[in-house]
C-alpha positions, 0 to 999 in steps of 0.5 A, a space after each residue: 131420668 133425663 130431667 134429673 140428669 140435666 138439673 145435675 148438670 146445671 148444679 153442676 155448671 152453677 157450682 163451677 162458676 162460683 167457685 170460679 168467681 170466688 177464685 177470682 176474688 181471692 186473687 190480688 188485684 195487681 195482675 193486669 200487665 200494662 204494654 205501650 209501643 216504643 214509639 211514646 219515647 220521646 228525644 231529649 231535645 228538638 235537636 236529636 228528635 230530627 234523628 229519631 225514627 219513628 216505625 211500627 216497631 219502634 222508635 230508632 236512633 237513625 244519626 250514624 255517629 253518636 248517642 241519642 237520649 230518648 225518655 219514655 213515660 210509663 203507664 200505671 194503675 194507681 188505685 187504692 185498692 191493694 193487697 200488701 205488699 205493692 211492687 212496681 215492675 218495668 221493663 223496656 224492650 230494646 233492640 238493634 237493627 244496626 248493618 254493620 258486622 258489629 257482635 253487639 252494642 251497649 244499651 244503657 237506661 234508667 228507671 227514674 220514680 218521681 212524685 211531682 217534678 221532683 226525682 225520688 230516686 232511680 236506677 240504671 241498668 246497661 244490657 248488651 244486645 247483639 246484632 238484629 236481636 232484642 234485648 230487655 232492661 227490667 226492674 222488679 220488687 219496686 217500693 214506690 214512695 207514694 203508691 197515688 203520686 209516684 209516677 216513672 220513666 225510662 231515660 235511655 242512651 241509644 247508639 245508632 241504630 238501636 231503638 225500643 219496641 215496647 214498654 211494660 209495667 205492672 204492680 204485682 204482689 208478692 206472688 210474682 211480676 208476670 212482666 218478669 215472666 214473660 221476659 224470661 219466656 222470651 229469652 230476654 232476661 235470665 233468672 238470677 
């Protein structure tokens, strides 16, 4: 009896796994959520970088009185194996760290797609992001022109004391960005 028990128990076990297994074969392969620190921005010019600061939250605008440009490369898989349709998402996580009373301050960025040197196209986006709190400018449903070449960026005027703490891309399918998920779950964008 103990012996039929436990050969029903492995068939068991053996039938969940390659059900499993055959779960995750059916599942598109565009999930994995790519995430680098802000601190990979770098400023536009030598000049400005001096003002930047660089912490293990993130990259700062430091210059009291003006603007800061910082561009900050994004990561991607660019492997053949797609299921159709292939979207880009991106997202920049953006705060301010500023001392004075202020309500909030104007960030603005640009998702620039590129192939080679040449820009293709881009997009700019503004969020207000209130004193000590973080906010997110974010890009979903993104047609790359060329799925192997294309590669993008986040340009990004920063006011003082403002910065980025992190940079997200996926490609996702039609089933949904997970970067846009967790932006929501976050609070730092809402549902359109």
């Amino acid at each position: 009896m103990y012996a039929l028990n436990t050969h029903r128990s492995l068939r068991s076990v053996q039938t969940a796994v390659v059900f499993i297994i055959l779960w995750l074969l059916a599942r598109p392969a565009l999930t994995d959520v790519i995430t680098v620190p802000g601190t990979s921005c770098a400023a536009i010019t030598p000049a400005q970088a001096k003002e930047m600061e660089f912490r293990e939250t993130g990259v700062v605008n430091r210059d009291p009185s003006r603007d800061l440009w910082v561009v900050c490369p994004l990561l991607r898989d660019a492997s053949e194996d797609y299921v159709n349709p292939v979207y880009f998402a991106a997202a920049a996580i953006l705060f301010n760290d500023s001392e004075e009373e202020s309500l909030s301050v104007e960030i603005r960025c640009s998702l620039i797609e590129r192939v080679a040197a040449n820009r293709i196209r881009g997009k700019t986006q503004f969020v207000e992001v209130p004193r000590h709190k973080q906010g997110a400018i974010f890009v979903s449903k993104w047609v790359m022109n060329d799925p192997t070449s294309s590669h993008f960026q986040f340009r990004c005027k920063l006011p003082p004391d403002t910065g980025i703490a992190a940079l997200m891309t996926e490609l996702h399918g039609k089933e949904g960005s997970m970067v846009e998920d967790s932006l929501l779950e976050l609070g730092l964008v809402t549902a359109d």
